[in-house]
Every structure is written in C-alpha cells, then in structure tokens.
N, C-alpha and C positions, 0 to 999 in steps of 0.2 A: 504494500500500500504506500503509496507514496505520500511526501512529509504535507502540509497544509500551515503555510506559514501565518502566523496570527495577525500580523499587519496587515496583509492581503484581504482575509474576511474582513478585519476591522474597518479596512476601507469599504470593498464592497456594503455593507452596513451602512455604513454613513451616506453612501450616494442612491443606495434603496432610501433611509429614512429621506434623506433630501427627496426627491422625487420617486413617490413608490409605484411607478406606472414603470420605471425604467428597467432596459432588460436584464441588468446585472442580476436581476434575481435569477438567471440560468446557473452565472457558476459561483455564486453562494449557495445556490441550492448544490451543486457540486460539492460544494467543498464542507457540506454540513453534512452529506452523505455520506462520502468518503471518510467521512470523523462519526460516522454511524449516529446522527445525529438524526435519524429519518423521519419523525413527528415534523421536525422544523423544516427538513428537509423541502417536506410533501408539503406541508402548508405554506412556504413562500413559492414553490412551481406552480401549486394549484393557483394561486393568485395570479401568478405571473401569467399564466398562459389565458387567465380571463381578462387580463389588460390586453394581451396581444397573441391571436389565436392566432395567426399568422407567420408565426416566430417560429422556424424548425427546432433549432437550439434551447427552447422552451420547452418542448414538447417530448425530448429528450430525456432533458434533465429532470422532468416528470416520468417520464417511461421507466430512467436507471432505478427512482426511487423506487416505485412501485414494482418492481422486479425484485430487488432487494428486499421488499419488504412481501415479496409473493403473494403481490394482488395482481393476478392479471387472469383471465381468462385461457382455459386450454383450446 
C-alpha cells in the first residue's frame, strides 16, 4: 500500500471545504480509502459525483470504495 502523505489530504480538505462542488473530492476520497478510511471515503465520492455526474475520475473513486467495501452487484 503505498505511503499517503498528510499535507496532501490536508490540503485537498481545505480546497473541498473552500469550495465543496470541487472535484478534488476524487482523490481525497483516494486517499481516505487507501488509509481504509471507507465510511469517509464513500461519503465524500457519493457527494462528489452528485455535484458532477459527468466526472469519470469521480465515479471511480466511488467504484474503488465500494469494491473494497463489497457493495456491488454480481
């Protein structure tokens, strides 16, 4: 698993709180997963992708969680 450096979230954070339509919620939602943090995870993708359902990279980063968290359909 690779490392997830804590300034990196902390920024992404600050530029979701500044503007929370913005798409950095793709790889903070990454990077809370990857830190097995999947409730947050899935709660800022699922948002994310209802500001911008059009975002592949959104829909993604929602897919990974929900894999990981073995919610998907067989």
């Amino acid at each position: 698993m690779s490392e997830i450096h804590p300034d990196l979230i902390e920024k992404y954070q600050l530029l979701l709180e500044k503007d929370p339509k913005s798409q950095v919620f793709a790889p903070l939602s990454e990077a809370y997963r990857k830190m097995g943090l999947l409730e947050e995870a899935f709660r800022i993708s699922s948002r994310g992708v209802q500001f911008h359902p059009r975002f592949a990279g959104g829909h993604i980063a929602l897919a990974n969680v929900l894999m990981e968290k073995k919610q998907f359909e067989n």
